[in-house]
C-alpha positions as CSV (number, residue, x, y, z in Angstrom):
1,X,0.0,0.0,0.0
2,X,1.9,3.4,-1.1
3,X,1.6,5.9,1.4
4,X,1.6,8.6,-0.6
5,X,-1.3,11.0,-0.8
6,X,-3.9,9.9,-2.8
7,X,-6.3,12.0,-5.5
8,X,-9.5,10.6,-6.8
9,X,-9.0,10.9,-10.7
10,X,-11.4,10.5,-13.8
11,X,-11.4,11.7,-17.2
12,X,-14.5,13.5,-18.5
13,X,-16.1,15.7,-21.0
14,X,-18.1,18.4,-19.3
15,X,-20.8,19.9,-19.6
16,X,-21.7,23.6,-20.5
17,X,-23.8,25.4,-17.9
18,X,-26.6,26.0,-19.8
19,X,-26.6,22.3,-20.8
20,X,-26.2,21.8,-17.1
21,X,-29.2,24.2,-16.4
22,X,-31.2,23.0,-18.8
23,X,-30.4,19.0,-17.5
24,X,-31.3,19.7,-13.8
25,X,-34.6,21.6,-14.9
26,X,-35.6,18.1,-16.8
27,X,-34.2,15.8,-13.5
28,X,-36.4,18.3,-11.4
29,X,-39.7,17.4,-13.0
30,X,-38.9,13.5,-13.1
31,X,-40.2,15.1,-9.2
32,X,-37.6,11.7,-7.6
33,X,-37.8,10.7,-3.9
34,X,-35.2,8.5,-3.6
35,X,-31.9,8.6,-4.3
36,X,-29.0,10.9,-4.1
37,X,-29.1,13.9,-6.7
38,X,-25.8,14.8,-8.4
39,X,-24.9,18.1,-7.4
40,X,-26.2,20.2,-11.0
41,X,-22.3,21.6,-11.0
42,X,-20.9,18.2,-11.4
43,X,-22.4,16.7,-14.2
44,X,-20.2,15.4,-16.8
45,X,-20.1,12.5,-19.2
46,X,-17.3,9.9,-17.8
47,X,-14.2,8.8,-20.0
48,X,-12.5,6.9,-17.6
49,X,-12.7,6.5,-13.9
50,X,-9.3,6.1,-12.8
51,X,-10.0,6.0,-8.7
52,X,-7.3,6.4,-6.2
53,X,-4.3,8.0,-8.0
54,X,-0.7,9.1,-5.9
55,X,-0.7,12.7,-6.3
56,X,3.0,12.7,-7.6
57,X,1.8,10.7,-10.6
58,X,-0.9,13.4,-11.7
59,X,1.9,15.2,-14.1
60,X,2.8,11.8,-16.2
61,X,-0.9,11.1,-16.3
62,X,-1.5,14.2,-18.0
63,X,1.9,13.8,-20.2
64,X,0.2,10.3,-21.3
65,X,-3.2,11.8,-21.9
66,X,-1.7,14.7,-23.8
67,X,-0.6,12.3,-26.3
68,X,-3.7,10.3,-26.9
69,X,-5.3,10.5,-30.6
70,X,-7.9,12.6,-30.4
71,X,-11.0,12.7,-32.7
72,X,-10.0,15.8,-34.7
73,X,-13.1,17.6,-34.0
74,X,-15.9,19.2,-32.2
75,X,-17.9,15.9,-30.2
76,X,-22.1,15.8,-30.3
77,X,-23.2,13.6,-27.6
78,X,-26.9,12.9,-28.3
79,X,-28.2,12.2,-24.5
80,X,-31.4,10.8,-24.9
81,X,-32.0,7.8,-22.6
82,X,-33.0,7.4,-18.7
83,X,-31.7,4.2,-17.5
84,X,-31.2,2.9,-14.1
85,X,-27.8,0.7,-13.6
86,X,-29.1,-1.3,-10.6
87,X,-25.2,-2.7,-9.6
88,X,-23.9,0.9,-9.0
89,X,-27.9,2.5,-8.1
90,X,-27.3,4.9,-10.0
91,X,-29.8,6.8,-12.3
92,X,-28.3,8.0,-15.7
93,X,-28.1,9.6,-19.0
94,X,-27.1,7.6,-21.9
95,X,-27.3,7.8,-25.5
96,X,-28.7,5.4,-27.3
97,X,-26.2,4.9,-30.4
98,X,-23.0,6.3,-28.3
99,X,-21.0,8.4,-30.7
100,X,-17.6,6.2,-32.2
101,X,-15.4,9.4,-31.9
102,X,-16.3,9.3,-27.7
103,X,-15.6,5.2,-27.9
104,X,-12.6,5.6,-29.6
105,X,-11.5,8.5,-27.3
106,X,-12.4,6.8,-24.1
107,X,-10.4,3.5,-25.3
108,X,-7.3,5.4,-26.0
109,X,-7.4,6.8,-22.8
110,X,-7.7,3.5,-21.2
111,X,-4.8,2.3,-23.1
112,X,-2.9,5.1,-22.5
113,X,-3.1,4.4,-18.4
114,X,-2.0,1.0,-18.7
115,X,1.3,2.0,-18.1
116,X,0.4,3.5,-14.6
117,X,-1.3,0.7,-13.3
118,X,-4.7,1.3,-12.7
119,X,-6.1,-1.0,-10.4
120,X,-9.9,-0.2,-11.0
121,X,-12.3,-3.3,-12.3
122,X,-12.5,-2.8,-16.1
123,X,-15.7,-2.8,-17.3
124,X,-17.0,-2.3,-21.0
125,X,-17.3,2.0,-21.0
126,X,-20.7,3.2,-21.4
127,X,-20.8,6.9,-22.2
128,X,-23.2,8.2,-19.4
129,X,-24.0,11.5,-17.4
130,X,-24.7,10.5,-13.8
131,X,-28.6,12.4,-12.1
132,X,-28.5,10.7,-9.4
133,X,-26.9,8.2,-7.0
134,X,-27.9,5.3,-4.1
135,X,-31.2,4.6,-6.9
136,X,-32.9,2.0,-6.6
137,X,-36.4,2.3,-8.4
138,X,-37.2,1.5,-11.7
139,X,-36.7,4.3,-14.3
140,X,-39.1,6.9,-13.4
141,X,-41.7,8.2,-15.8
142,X,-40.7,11.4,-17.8
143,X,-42.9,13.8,-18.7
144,X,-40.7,14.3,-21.6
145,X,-38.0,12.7,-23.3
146,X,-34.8,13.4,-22.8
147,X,-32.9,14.8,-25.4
148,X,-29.5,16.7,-24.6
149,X,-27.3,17.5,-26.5
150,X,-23.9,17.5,-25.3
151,X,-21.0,19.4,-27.6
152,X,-17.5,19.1,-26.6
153,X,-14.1,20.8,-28.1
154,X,-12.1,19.0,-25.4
155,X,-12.0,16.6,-22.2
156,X,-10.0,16.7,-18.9
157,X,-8.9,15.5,-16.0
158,X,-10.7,15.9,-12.8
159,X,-10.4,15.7,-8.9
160,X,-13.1,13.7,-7.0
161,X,-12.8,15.6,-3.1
162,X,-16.1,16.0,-0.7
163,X,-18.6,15.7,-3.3
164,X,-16.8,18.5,-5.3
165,X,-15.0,18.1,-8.9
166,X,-12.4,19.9,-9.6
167,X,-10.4,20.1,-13.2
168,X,-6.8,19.6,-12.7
169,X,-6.2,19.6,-16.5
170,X,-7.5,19.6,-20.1
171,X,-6.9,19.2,-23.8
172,X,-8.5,19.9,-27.1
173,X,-10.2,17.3,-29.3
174,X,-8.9,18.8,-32.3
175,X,-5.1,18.9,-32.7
176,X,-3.9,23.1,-32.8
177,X,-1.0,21.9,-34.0
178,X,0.9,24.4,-36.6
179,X,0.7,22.5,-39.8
180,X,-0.1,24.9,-42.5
């Protein structure tokens, strides 16, 4: 067991605040009564979780995900399914035909903290944006469908501390490289 000190880590794609806004309004009318919300500020749509992380690796994380292949452009994350995932109770966004660009993205990240040894259970990544947590109804009746559409230009790195998110680091989907 290292006895460094230890950061909660994921990579995510967040969300604007409108979309954010606009997400908790739709969550508020689905009136729940169970469950714990997710605070409206944290909402994001997970890349990879990477869990408990020594804090003097953080700077060769981010070297490693700086040189992941990125999509080459602007990401569209159609958000338009309420599922509950009864395992982890949680009650969450998906889309139903998840884009390949975020697949792809989300893989290379993966492969790209191999090297660092993440000890988290791998499980098959399933783009999702998590409403609430400790769920454990069925889906609740919407009075509309969702439909959210998530735009990206880049995705970071984040801090998991008291319920709070912070971004430690991010980078742009599309290269800004020089070539001319």
């Amino acid at each position: 067991m290292s006895t460094e000190p230890q950061s909660r880590l994921f990579f995510a794609i967040g969300c604007s605040t409108p979309l954010k806004k606009e997400i908790s309004r739709w969550r508020t009318s689905l009136s729940l009564r169970v469950g714990r919300p997710v605070p409206t500020a944290n909402f994001h749509l997970t890349l990879l979780f990477l869990g408990s992380v020594d804090k003097a690796k953080i700077a060769d994380l981010c070297t490693a995900a700086s040189n992941v292949k990125v999509p080459e452009r602007k990401l569209t994350v159609l958000l338009n399914r309420l599922e509950v995932w009864r395992k982890s109770g949680a009650l969450v966004l998906t889309p139903e035909n998840p884009p390949q660009e975020v697949m792809r993205l989300a893989y290379a990240l993966e492969q790209s903290m191999l090297p660092f040894g993440n000890d988290q259970e791998q499980k098959e990544f399933r783009p999702h944006l998590t409403l609430a947590r400790d769920y454990r109804l069925p889906v609740p009746e919407a009075p509309d469908e969702p439909a959210f559409m998530l735009r990206a230009d880049r995705f970071g790195l984040y801090q998991s501390s008291k319920g709070e998110y912070r971004l430690i680091a991010e980078w742009p989907l599309v290269s800004t490289g020089g070539e001319a």
